[in-house]
DOKEVO-413221 format. One record per residue (C-alpha): x, y, z; residue in one letter. Coordinates in pm, 1 decimal. Layout:
residues N
atom X X&Y Y&Z Z&residuo A
...
END
This chain:
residues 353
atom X 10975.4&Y -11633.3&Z 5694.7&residuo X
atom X 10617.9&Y -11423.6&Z 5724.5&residuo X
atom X 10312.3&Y -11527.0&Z 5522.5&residuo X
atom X 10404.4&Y -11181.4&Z 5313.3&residuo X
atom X 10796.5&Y -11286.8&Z 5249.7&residuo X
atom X 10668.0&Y -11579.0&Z 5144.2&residuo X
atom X 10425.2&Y -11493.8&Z 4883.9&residuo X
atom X 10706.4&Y -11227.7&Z 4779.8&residuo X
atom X 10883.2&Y -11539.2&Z 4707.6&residuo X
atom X 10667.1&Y -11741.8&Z 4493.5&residuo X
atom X 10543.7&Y -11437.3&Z 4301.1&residuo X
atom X 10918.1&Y -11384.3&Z 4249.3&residuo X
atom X 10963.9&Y -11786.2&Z 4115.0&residuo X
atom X 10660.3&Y -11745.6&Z 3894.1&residuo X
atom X 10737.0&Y -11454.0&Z 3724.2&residuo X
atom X 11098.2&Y -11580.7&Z 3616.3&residuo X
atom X 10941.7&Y -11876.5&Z 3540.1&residuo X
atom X 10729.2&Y -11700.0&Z 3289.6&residuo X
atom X 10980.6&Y -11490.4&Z 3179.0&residuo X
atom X 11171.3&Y -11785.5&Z 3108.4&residuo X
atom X 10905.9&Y -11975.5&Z 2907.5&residuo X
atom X 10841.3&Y -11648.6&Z 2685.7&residuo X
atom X 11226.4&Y -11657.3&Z 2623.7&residuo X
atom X 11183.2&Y -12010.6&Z 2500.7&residuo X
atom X 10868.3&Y -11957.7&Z 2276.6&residuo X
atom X 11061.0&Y -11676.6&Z 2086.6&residuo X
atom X 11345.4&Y -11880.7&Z 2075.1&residuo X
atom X 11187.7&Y -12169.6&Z 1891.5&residuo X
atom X 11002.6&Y -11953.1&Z 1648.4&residuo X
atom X 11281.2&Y -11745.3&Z 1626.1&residuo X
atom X 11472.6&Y -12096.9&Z 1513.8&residuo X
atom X 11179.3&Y -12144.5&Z 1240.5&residuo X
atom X 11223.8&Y -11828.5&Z 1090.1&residuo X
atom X 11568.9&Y -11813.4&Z 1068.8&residuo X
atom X 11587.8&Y -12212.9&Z 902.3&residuo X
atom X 11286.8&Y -12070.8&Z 682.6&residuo X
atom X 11482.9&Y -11758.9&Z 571.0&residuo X
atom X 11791.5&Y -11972.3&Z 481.7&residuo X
atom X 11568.3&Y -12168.2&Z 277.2&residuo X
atom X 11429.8&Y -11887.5&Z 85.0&residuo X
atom X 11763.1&Y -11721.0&Z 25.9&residuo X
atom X 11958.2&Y -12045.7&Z -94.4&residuo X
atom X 11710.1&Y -12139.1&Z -321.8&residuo X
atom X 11634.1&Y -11833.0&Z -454.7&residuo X
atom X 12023.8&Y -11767.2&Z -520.4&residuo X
atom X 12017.3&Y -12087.1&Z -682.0&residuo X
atom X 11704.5&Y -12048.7&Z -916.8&residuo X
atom X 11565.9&Y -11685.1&Z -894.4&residuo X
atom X 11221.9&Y -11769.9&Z -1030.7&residuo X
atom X 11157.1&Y -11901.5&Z -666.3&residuo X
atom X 11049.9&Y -11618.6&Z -565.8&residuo X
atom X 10847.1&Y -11467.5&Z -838.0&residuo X
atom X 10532.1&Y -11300.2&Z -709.5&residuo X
atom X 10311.8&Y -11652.5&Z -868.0&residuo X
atom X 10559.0&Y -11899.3&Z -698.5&residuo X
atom X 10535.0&Y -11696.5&Z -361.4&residuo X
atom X 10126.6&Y -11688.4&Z -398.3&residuo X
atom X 10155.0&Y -12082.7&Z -474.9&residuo X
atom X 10321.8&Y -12101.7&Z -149.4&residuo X
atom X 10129.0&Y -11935.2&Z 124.2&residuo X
atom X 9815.0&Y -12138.9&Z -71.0&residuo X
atom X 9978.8&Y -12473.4&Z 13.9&residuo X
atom X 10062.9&Y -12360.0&Z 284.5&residuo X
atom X 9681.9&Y -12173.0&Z 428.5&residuo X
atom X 9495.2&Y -12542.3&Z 501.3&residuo X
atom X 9815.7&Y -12732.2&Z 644.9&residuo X
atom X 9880.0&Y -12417.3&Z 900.6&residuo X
atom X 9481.0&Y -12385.1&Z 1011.8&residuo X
atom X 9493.1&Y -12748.6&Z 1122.6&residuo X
atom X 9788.2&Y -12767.7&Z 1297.8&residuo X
atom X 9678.4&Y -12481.3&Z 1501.3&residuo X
atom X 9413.4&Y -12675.8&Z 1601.2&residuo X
atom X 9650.5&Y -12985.5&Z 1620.8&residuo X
atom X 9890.1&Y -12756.4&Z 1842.2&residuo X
atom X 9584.5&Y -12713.2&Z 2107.7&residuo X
atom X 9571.8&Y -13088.3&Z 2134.7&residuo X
atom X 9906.8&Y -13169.1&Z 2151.3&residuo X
atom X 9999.7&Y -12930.8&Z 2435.3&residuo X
atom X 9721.8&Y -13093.1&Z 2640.2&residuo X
atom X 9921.5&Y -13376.8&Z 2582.8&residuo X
atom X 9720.3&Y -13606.8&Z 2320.7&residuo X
atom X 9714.2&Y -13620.9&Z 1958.8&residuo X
atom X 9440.4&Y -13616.1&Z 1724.8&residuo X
atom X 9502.0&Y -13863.7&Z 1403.0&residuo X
atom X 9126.2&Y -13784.2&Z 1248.7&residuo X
atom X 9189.3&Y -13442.1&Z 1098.4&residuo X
atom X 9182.7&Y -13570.9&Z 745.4&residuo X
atom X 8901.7&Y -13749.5&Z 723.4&residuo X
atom X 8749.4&Y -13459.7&Z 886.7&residuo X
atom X 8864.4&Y -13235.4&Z 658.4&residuo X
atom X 8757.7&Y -13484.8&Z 389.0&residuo X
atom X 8416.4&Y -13503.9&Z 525.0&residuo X
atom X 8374.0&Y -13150.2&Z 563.2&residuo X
atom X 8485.1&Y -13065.9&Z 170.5&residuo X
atom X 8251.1&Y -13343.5&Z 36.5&residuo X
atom X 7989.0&Y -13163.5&Z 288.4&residuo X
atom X 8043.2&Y -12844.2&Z 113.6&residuo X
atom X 8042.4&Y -12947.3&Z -229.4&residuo X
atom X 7699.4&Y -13111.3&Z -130.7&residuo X
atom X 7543.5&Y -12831.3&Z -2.6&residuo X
atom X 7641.0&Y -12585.9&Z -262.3&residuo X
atom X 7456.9&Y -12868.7&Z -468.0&residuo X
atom X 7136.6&Y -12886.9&Z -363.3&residuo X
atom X 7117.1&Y -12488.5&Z -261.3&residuo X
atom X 7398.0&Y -12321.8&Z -483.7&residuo X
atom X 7242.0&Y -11976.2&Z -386.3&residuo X
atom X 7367.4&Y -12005.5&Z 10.3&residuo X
atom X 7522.6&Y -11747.8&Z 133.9&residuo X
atom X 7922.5&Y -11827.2&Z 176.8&residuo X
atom X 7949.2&Y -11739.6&Z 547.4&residuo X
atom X 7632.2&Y -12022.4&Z 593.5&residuo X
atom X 7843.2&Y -12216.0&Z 433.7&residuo X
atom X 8149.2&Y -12164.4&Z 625.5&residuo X
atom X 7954.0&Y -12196.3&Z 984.7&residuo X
atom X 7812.6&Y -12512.6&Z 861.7&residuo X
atom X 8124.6&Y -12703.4&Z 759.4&residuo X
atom X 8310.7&Y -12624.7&Z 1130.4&residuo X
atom X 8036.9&Y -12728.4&Z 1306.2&residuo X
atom X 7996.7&Y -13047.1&Z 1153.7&residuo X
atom X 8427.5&Y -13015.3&Z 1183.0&residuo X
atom X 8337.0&Y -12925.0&Z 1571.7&residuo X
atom X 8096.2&Y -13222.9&Z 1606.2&residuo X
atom X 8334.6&Y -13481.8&Z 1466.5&residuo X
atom X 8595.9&Y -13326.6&Z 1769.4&residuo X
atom X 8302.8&Y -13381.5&Z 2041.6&residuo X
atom X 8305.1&Y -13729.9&Z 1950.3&residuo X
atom X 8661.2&Y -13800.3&Z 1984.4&residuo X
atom X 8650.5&Y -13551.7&Z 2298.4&residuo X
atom X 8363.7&Y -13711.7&Z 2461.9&residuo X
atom X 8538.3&Y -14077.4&Z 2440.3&residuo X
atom X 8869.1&Y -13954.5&Z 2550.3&residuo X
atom X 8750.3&Y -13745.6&Z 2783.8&residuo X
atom X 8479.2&Y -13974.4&Z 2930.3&residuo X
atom X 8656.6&Y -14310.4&Z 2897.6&residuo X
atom X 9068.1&Y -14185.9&Z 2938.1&residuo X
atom X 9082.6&Y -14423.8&Z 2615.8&residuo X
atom X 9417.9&Y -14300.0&Z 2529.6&residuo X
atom X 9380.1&Y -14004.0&Z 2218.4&residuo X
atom X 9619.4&Y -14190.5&Z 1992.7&residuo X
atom X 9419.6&Y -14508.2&Z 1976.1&residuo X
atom X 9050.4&Y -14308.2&Z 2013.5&residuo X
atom X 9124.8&Y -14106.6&Z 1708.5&residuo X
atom X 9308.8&Y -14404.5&Z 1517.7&residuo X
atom X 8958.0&Y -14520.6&Z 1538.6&residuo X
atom X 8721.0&Y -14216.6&Z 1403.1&residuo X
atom X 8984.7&Y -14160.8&Z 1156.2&residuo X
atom X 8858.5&Y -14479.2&Z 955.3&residuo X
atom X 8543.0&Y -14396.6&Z 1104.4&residuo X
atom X 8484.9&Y -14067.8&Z 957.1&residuo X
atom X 8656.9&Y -14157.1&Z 607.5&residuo X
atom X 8383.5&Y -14470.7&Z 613.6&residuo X
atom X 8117.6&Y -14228.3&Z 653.0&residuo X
atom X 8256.7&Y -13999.8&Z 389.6&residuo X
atom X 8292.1&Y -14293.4&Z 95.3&residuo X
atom X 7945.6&Y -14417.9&Z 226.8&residuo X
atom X 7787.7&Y -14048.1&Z 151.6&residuo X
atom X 8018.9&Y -13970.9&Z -154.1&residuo X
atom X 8054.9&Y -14306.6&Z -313.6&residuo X
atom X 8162.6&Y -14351.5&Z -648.4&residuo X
atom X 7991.2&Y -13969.0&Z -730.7&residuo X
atom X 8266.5&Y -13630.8&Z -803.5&residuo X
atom X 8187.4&Y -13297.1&Z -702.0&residuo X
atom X 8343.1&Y -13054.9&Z -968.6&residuo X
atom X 8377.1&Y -12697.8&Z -1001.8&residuo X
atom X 8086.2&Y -12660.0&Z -1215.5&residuo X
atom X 7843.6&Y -12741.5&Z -948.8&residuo X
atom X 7982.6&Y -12494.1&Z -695.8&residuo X
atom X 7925.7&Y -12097.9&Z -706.5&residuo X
atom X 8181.1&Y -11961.5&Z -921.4&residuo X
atom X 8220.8&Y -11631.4&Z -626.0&residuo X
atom X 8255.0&Y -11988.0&Z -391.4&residuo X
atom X 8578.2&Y -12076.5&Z -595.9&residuo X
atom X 8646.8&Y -11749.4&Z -677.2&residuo X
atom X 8768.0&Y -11722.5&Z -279.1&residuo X
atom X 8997.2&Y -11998.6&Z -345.6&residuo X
atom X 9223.8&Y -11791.0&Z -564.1&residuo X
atom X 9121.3&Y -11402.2&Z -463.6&residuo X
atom X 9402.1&Y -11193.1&Z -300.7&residuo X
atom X 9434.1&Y -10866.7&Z -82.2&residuo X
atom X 9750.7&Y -10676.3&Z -144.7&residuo X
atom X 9885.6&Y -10961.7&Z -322.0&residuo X
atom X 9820.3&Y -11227.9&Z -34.9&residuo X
atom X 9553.5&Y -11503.9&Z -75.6&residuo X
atom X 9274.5&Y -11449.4&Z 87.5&residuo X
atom X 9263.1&Y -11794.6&Z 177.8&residuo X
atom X 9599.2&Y -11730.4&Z 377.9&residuo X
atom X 9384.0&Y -11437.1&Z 590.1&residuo X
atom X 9177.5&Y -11693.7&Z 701.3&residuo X
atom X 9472.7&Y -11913.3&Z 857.7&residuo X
atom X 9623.1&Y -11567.5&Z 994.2&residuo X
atom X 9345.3&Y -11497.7&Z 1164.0&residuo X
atom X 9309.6&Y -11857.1&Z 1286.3&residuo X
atom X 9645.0&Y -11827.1&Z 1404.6&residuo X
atom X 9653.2&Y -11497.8&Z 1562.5&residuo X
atom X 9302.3&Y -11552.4&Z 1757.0&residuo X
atom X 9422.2&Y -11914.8&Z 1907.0&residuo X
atom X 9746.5&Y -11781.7&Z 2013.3&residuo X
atom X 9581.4&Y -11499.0&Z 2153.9&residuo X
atom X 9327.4&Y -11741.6&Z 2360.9&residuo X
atom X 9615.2&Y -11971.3&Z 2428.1&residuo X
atom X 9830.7&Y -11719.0&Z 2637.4&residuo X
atom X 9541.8&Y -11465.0&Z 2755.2&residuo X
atom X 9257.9&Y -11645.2&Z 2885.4&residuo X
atom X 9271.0&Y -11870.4&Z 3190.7&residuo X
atom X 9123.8&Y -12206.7&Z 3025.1&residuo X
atom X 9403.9&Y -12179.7&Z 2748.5&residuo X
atom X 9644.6&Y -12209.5&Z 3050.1&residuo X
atom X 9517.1&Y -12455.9&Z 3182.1&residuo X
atom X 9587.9&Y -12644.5&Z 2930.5&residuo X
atom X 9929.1&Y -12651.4&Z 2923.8&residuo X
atom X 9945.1&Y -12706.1&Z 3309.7&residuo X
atom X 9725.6&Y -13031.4&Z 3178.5&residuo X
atom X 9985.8&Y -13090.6&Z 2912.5&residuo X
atom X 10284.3&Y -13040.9&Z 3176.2&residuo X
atom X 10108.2&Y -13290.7&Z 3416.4&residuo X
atom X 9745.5&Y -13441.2&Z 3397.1&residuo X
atom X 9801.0&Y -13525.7&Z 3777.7&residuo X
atom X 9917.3&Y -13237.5&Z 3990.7&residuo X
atom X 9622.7&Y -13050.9&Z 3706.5&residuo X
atom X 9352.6&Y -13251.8&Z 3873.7&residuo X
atom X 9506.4&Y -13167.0&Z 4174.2&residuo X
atom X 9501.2&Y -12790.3&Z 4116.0&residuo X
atom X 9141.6&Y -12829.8&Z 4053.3&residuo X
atom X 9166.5&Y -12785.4&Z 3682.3&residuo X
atom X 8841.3&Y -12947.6&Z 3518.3&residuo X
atom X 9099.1&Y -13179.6&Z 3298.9&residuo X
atom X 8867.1&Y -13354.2&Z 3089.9&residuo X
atom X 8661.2&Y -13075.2&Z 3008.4&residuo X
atom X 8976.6&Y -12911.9&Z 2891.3&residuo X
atom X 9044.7&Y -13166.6&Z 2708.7&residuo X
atom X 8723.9&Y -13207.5&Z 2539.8&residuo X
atom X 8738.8&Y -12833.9&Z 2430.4&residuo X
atom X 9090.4&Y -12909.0&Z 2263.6&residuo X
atom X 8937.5&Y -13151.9&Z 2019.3&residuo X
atom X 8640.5&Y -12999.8&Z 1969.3&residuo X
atom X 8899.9&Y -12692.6&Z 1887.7&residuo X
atom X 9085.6&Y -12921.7&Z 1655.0&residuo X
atom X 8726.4&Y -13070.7&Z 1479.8&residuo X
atom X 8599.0&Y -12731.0&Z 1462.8&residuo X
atom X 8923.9&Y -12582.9&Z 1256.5&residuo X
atom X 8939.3&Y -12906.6&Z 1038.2&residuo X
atom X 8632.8&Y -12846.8&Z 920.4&residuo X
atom X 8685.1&Y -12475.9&Z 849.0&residuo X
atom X 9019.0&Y -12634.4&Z 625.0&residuo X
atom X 8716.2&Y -12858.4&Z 450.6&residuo X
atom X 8538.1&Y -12574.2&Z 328.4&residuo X
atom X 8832.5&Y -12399.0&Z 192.5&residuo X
atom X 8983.7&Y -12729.5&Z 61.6&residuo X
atom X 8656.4&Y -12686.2&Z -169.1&residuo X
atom X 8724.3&Y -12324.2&Z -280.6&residuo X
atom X 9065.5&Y -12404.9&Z -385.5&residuo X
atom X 9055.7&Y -12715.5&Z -538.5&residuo X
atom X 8689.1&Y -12732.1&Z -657.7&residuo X
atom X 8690.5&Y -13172.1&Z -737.8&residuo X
atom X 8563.3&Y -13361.4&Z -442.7&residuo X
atom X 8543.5&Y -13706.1&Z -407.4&residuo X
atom X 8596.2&Y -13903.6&Z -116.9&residuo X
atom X 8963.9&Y -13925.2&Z -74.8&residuo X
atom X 8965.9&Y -13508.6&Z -1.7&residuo X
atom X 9224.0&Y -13498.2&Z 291.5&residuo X
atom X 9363.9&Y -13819.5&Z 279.5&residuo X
atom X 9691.1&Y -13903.5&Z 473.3&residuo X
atom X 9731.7&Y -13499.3&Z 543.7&residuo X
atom X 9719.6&Y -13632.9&Z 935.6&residuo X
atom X 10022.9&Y -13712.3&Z 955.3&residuo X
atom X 10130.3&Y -13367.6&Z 765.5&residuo X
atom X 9966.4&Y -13201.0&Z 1030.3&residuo X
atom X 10108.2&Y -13366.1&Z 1284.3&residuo X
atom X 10509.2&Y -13279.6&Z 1138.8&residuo X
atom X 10413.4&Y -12962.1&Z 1093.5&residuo X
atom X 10322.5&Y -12932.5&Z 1499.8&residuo X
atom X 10647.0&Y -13069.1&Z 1606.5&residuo X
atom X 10879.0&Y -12864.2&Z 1354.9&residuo X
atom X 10698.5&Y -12572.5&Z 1449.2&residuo X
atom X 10830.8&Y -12648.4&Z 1804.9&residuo X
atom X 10519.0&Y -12789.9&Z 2037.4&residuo X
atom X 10663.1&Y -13056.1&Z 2228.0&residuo X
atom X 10497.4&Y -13374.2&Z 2129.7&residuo X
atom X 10485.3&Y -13435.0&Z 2547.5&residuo X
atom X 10242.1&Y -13162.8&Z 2564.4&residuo X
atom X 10296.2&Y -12825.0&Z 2823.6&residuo X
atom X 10490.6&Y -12643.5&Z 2558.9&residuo X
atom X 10495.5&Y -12496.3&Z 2224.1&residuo X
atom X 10256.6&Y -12239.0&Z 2052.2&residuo X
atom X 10012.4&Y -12190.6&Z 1765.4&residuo X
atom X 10223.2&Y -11966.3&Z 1612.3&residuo X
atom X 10500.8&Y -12209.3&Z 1613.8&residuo X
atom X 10281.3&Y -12505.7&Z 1453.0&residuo X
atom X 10150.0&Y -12249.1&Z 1178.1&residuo X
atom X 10503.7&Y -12122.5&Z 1049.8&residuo X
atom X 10581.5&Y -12504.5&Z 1088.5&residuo X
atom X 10304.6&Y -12568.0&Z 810.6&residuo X
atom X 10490.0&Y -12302.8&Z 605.3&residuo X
atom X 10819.0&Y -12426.5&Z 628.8&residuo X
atom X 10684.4&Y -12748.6&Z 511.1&residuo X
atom X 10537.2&Y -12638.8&Z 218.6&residuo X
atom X 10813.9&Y -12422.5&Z 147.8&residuo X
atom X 11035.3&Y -12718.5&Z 127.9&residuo X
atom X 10798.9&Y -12877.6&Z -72.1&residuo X
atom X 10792.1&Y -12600.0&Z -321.5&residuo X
atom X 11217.8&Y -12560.7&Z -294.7&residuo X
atom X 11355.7&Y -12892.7&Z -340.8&residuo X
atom X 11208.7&Y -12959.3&Z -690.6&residuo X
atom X 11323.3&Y -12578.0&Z -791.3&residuo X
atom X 11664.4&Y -12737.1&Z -728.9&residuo X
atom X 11599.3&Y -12984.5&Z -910.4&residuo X
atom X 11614.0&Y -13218.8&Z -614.2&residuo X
atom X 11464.2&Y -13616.1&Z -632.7&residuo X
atom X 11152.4&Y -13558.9&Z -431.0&residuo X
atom X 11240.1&Y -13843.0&Z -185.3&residuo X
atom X 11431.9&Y -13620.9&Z -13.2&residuo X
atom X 11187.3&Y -13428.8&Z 86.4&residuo X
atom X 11036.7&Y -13676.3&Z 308.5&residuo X
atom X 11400.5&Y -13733.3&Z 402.0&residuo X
atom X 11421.8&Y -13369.2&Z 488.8&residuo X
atom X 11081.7&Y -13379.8&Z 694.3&residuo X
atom X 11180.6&Y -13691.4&Z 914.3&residuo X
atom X 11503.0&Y -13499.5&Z 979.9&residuo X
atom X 11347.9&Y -13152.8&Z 1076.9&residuo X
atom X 11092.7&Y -13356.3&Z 1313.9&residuo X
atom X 11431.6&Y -13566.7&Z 1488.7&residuo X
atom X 11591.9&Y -13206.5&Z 1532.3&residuo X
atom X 11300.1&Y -13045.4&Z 1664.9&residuo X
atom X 11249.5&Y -13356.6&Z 1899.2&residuo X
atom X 11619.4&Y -13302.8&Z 2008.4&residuo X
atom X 11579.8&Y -12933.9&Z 2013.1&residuo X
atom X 11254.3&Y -13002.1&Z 2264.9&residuo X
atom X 11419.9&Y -13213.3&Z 2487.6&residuo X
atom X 11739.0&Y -12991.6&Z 2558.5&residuo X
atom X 11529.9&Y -12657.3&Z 2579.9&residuo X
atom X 11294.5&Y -12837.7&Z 2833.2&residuo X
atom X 11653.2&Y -12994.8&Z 3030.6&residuo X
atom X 11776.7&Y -12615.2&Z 3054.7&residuo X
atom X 11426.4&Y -12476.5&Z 3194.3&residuo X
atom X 11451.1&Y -12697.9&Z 3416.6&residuo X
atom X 11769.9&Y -12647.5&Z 3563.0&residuo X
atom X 11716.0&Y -12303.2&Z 3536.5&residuo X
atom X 11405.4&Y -12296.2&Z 3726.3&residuo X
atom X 11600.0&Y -12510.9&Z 3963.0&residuo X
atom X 11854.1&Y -12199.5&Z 4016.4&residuo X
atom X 11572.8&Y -11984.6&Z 4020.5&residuo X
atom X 11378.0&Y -12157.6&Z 4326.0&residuo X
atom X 11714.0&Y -12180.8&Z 4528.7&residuo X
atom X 11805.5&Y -11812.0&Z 4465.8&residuo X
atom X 11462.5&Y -11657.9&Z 4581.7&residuo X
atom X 11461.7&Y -11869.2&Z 4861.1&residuo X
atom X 11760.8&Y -11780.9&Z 4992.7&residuo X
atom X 11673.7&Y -11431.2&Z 4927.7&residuo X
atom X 11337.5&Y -11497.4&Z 5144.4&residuo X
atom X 11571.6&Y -11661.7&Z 5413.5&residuo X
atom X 11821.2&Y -11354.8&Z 5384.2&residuo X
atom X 11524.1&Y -11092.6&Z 5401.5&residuo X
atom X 11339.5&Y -11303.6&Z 5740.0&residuo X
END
């Protein structure tokens, strides 16, 4: 076979390869949307008030904070790691807010915004920089700075409540505005969602890391900077959990220091159900955000039904075992089929020399 033949070939493998992996993407979040519309529908024929215009507002509002970190969850967990300190980030970052809205309530919003992901994107370089510079494992790093970071945050907020009357009524005002009947709130985790995804798929360094996700190894190998990658994921992750901090504030308007507590491990279902494989190398933003809304969506169904609300935890742990299932037969038959693939052109190569 010629040096041209067999470039012909591996172009050829990559390609279907790709092909194959977009099929897969759309068929997960294809899976989402079609469990999410059954869940509308059957609760809606049940109790029609479901879907009243408020209800369907209350929704996508629950739904805006959980979705914009587990994008930033989803960019961790395909690089194969997980990062367990998003809520005390988040909490730190609302408290933050509330603060600074305190002692200069005429700052511009945008200031404000800037301010609380950075100190979100800070808190990621620090989990980043000791996984990335020790290969401390991500689950135990970030087990750490999660009590870490919530220390810091009852050290600064104490006993002391931040209410809405200390914070710029056009601050909370944000919390609550819509556009053509959609939260502006949920804009912001749109626009989260659609700019990751875009970055994810388009842009070389959001490659990489799923290569690093698919195997940290054979990613050194390739010459991929792995830890830098990695470091960029959390600070990703930081950054976007302290852009949910700030809007945690405009929608809720009390702060204390228990803002954000235990929503980690929220975050973290929503990633799976939303169909990133919790191995890393697979999965999407988009998947991870409409996993946030299903969540919620359950959460806003089951007692519309008049169901006990233990089983919506029930119903969680069930959707993350099926999507854990669903992961590991999807990533069985690319495998195979990639198999097939790599034999066929081949043989075509051979046939063709």
């Amino acid at each position: 076979m010629t040096a041209v033949q067999e470039r012909a070939t591996s172009t050829a493998g990559r390609s279907a390869a790709t092909r194959l992996a977009d099929r897969v993407f759309l068929v997960r979040e294809l899976g989402i949307l079609v469990a999410l519309a059954l869940l509308v529908v059957g609760t809606a024929l049940a109790n029609p008030r479901f879907l009243s215009a408020q209800s369907v507002r209350d929704i996508l509002l629950g739904s805006t904070i959980l979705a914009i970190m587990a994008v930033g969850q989803a960019i961790v967990i395909i690089t194969r790691n997980v990062d367990l300190s998003v809520g005390s980030v988040l909490g730190l970052s609302a408290f933050a807010t509330g603060s600074v809205f305190v002692a200069s309530p005429d700052l511009p919003i945008p200031v404000v915004l800037v301010l609380g992901t950075l100190l979100g994107a800070a808190c990621g370089a620090v989990n980043g920089g000791l996984i990335a510079g020790t290969r401390v494992p991500a689950l135990v790093v970030t087990l750490g700075t999660l009590y870490v970071f919530r220390g810091l945050d009852y050290v600064w907020a104490g006993p002391r409540q931040i209410n809405a009357a200390d914070m710029p009524p056009s601050f909370l005002r944000m919390g609550t505005a819509v556009v053509l009947g959609i939260p502006v709130l949920t804009l912001y985790a749109i626009a989260v969602a659609l700019a990751a995804g875009y970055y994810m798929r388009s842009y070389r360094s959001g490659r990489e890391m799923y290569a690093i996700g698919s195997d940290p190894a054979a990613a050194r190998l390739a010459g991929i900077a792995v830890g830098r990658r990695v470091f960029a994921a959390f600070v990703a992750s930081g950054a976007l959990a302290g852009l949910a901090g700030v809007l945690y504030a405009a929608r809720f308007g009390t702060l204390d220091a228990n803002a954000g507590r235990n929503i980690e491990l929220e975050v973290v279902a929503a990633v799976v159900i939303g169909g990133v494989a919790i191995f890393g190398g697979s999965g999407s933003v988009y998947g991870a955000a409409l996993g946030a809304l299903l969540l919620t969506t359950i959460g806003h169904a089951l007692p519309s039904l008049g169901i006990n609300p233990f089983w919506q935890r029930a119903a969680v742990g069930g959707l993350i075992l099926a999507a854990i299932g669903l992961d590991r037969a999807l990533a069985a038959r690319v495998h195979r089929r990639l198999r097939r693939t790599k034999r066929s052109a081949a043989r075509e190569g051979l046939s063709n020399g």
